[in-house]
C-alpha positions as CSV (number, residue, x, y, z in Angstrom):
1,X,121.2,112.9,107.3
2,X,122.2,109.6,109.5
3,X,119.2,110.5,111.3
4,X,116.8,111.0,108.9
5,X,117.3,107.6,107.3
6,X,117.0,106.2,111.1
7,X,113.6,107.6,111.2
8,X,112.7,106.6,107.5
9,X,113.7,102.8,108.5
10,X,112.0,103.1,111.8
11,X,108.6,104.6,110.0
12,X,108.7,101.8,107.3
13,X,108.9,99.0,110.3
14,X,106.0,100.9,111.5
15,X,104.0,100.9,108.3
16,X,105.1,96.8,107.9
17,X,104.1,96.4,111.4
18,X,101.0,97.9,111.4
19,X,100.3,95.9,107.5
20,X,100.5,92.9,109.0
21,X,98.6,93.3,111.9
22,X,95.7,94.6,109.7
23,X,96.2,91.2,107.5
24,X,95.7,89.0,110.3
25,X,92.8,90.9,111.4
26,X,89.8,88.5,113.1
27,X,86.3,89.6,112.6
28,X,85.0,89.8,116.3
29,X,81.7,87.7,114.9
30,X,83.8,85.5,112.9
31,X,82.5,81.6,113.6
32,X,79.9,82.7,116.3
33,X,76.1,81.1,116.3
34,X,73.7,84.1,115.7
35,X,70.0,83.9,116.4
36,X,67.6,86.1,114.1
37,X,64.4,87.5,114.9
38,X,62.2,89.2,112.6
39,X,59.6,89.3,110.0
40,X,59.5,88.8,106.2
41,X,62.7,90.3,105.4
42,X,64.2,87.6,107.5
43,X,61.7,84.7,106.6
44,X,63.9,82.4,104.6
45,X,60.5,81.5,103.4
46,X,59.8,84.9,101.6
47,X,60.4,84.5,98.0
48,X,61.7,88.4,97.7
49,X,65.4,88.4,98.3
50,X,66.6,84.4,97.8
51,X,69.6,85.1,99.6
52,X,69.2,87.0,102.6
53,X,71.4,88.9,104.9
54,X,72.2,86.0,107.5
55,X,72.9,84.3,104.3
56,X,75.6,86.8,103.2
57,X,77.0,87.1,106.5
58,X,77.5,83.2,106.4
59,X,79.5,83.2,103.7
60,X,81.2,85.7,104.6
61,X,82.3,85.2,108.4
62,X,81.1,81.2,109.1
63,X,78.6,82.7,111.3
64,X,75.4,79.8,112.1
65,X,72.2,81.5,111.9
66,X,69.4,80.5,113.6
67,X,66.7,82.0,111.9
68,X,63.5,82.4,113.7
69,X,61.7,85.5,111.5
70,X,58.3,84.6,110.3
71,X,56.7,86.9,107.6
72,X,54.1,89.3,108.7
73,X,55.2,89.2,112.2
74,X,55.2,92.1,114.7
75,X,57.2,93.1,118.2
76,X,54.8,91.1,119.8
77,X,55.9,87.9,118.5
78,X,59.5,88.2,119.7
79,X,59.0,86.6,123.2
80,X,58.1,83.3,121.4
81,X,60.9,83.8,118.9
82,X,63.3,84.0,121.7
83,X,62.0,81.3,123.4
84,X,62.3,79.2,120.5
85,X,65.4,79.8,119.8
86,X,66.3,79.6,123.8
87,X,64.5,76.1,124.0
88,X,66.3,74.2,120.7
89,X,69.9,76.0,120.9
90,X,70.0,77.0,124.7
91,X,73.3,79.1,125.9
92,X,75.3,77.8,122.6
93,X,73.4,81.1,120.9
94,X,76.4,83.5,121.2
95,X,74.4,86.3,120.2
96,X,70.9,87.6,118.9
97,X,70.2,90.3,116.4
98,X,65.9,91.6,116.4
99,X,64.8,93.3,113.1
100,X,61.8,94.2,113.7
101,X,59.0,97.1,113.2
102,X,57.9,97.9,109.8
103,X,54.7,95.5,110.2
104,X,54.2,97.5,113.5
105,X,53.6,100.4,111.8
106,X,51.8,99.1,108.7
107,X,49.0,97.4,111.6
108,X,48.8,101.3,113.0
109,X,50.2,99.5,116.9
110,X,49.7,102.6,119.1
111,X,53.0,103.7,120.2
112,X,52.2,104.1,124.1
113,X,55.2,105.2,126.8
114,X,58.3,103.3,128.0
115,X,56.9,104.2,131.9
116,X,54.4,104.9,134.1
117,X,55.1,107.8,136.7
118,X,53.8,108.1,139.8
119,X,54.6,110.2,142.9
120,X,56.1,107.7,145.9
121,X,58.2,108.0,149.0
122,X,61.4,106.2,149.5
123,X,64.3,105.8,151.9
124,X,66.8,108.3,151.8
125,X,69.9,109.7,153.6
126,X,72.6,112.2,152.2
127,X,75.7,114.1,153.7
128,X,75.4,112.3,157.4
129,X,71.8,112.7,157.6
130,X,69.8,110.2,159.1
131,X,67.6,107.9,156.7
132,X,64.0,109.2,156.3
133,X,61.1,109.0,153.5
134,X,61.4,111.9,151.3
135,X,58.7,112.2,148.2
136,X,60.2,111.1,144.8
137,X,59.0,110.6,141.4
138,X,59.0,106.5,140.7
139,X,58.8,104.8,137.1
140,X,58.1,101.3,136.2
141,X,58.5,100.1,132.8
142,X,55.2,99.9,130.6
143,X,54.6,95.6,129.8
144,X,51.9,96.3,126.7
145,X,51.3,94.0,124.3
146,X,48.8,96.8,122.7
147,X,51.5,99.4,122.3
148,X,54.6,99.5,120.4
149,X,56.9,100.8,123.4
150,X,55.2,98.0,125.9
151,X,56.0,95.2,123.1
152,X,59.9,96.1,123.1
153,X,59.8,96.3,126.9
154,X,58.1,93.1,127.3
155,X,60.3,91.4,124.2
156,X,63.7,92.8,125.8
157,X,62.5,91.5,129.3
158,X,62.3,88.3,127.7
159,X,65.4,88.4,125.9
160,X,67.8,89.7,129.0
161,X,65.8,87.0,131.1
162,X,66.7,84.0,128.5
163,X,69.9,85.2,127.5
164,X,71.5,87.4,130.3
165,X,74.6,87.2,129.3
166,X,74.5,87.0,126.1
167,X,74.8,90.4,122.9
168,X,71.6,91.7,122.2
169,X,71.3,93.7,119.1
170,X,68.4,95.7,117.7
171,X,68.0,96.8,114.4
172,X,66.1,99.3,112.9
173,X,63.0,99.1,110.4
174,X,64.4,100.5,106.9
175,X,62.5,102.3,104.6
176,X,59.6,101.1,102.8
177,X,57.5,101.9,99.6
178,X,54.6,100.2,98.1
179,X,53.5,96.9,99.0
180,X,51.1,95.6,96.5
181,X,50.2,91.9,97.8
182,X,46.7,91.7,96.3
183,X,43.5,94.0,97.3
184,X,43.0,92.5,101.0
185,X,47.2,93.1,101.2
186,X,47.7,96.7,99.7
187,X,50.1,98.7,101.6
188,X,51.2,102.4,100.6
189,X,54.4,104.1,100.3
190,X,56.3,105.5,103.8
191,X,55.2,109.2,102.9
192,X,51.5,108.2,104.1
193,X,50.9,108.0,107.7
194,X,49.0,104.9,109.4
195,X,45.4,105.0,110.3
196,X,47.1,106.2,114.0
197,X,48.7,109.4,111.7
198,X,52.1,108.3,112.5
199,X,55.0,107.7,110.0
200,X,57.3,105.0,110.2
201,X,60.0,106.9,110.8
202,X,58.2,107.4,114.7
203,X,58.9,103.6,115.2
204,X,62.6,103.6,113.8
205,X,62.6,106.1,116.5
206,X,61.2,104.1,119.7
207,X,63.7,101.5,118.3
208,X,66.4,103.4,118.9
209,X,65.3,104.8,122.0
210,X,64.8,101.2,123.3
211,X,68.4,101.1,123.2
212,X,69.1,103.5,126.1
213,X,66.0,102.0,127.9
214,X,67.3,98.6,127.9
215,X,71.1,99.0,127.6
216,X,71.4,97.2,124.3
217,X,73.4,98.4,121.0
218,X,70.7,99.6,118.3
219,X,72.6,99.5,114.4
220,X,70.5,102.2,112.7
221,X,69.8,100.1,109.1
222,X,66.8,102.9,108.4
223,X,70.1,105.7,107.7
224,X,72.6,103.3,107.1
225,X,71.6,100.4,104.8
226,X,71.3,102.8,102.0
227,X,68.6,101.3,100.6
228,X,65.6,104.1,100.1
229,X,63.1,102.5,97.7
230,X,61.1,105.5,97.1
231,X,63.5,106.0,94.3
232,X,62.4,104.0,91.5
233,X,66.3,103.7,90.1
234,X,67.0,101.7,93.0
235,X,67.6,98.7,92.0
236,X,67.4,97.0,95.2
237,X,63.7,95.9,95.6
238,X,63.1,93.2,92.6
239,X,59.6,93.3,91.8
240,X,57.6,96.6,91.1
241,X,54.5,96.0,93.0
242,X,57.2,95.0,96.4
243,X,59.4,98.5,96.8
244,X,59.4,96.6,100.5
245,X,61.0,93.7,100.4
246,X,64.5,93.8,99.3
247,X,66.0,91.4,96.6
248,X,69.1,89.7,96.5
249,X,71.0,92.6,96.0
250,X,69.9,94.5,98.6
251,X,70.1,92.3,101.2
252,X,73.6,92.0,100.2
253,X,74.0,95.6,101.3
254,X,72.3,95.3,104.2
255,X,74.2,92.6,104.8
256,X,77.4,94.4,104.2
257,X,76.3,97.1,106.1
258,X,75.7,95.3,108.8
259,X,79.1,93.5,108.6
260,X,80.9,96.8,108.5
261,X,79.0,97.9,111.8
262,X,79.4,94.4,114.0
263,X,83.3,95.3,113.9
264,X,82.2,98.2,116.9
265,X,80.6,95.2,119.0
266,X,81.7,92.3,121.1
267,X,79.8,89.1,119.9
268,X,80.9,87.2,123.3
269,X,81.7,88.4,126.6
């Protein structure tokens, strides 16, 4: 019995112990200076969505944005993003978060490769052999700006070069219905393909592969936002003719999502 109250005591110190700890938590981003590049969804000139993310997340964990997205924007426009925001903050930028891609696809950008292959020779020597040219397949990375996969490489070039020590995060295009502008800007719902016949679910996709290519975290916001506007009861997107722009409540999901997901990454290093 004596040692069954032991352990009960000893548990609850635990449980206290492990309370407090969780009340003096520090979000790893709280304070930092966080540059944003994007398109309309991050435009603190779009009208749709008052309050955006970087807004939310400002309130929430004193984080200074430095908000470079300009609506209508594509990949290819992220080199002079970053060096924007590279020549008016320089190396106080702690960290940099792309959101780019849905205008991509909506322009039909051909997706294109990460590499070209080629066969080569190179220096070699194994096991005590002596060095020699042996025949090897060689890659280079793909610098496009007329493919979707060359704009990423030549965007995250850019971004490692300006910022090399600095977090780089990339996050996904979500989904996207109708866009009804006016008739020169009428853009369908995400179950029609582009002129090129792909969906935009193929450039969430190269997104997330850019991740492996260029060692950099990707936060998937296409299956994790939660925000799928092809359902009408969604009350996330404000205006009926713009199921692609999210209002003020759904950046504050994104927002939240995105919170939720920082926690896995370092902000500084």
């Amino acid at each position: 019995m004596k040692r069954q109250i032991i352990l009960a005591v000893l548990c609850l110190m635990g449980l206290t112990a492990a309370a407090q700890s969780v009340t003096s938590f520090t979000h790893p981003w709280q304070g930092k200076k966080v540059g944003y590049i994007g398109d309309s969804i991050t435009d603190p000139k779009n009208k749709a969505g008052k309050k955006k993310y970087w807004l939310w997340l400002q309130e929430w964990l004193g984080i200074t944005p430095y908000v470079y997205g300009v609506s209508g924007r594509q990949w290819n426009d992220v080199c002079r993003q970053a060096t924007k925001l590279k020549e008016e903050h320089g190396d106080e930028v702690d960290a940099i978060l792309v959101f780019m891609g849905t205008n991509d696809w909506n322009n039909a950008v051909p997706m294109g490769e990460w590499y070209a292959e080629k066969d080569s020779m190179v220096e070699f020597a194994h096991g005590g052999s002596t060095k020699q040219l042996v025949p090897r397949r060689h890659r280079e990375l793909l610098k496009d700006k007329g493919t979707f996969k060359g704009r990423i490489n030549m965007a995250l070039d850019s971004l490692k070069r300006l910022f090399p020590h600095k977090q780089i995060v990339l996050l996904t295009p979500i989904h996207r219905a109708r866009f009804y502008a006016n008739e020169k800007n009428w853009q369908p719902t995400e179950d029609w393909s582009n002129s090129l016949g792909l969906f935009i679910d193929d450039y969430v996709q190269a997104v997330k592969e850019a991740g492996n290519v260029w060692a950099v975290p990707v936060i998937d916001w296409n299956a994790s936002s939660g925000l799928y506007p092809m359902h009408e009861v969604q009350e996330y997107f404000g205006h009926e003719n713009d199921r692609l722009h999210p209002n003020d409540l759904g950046q504050e999901r994104m927002a939240r999502t995105l919170m939720y997901q920082l926690l896995a990454l370092p902000c500084q290093f």
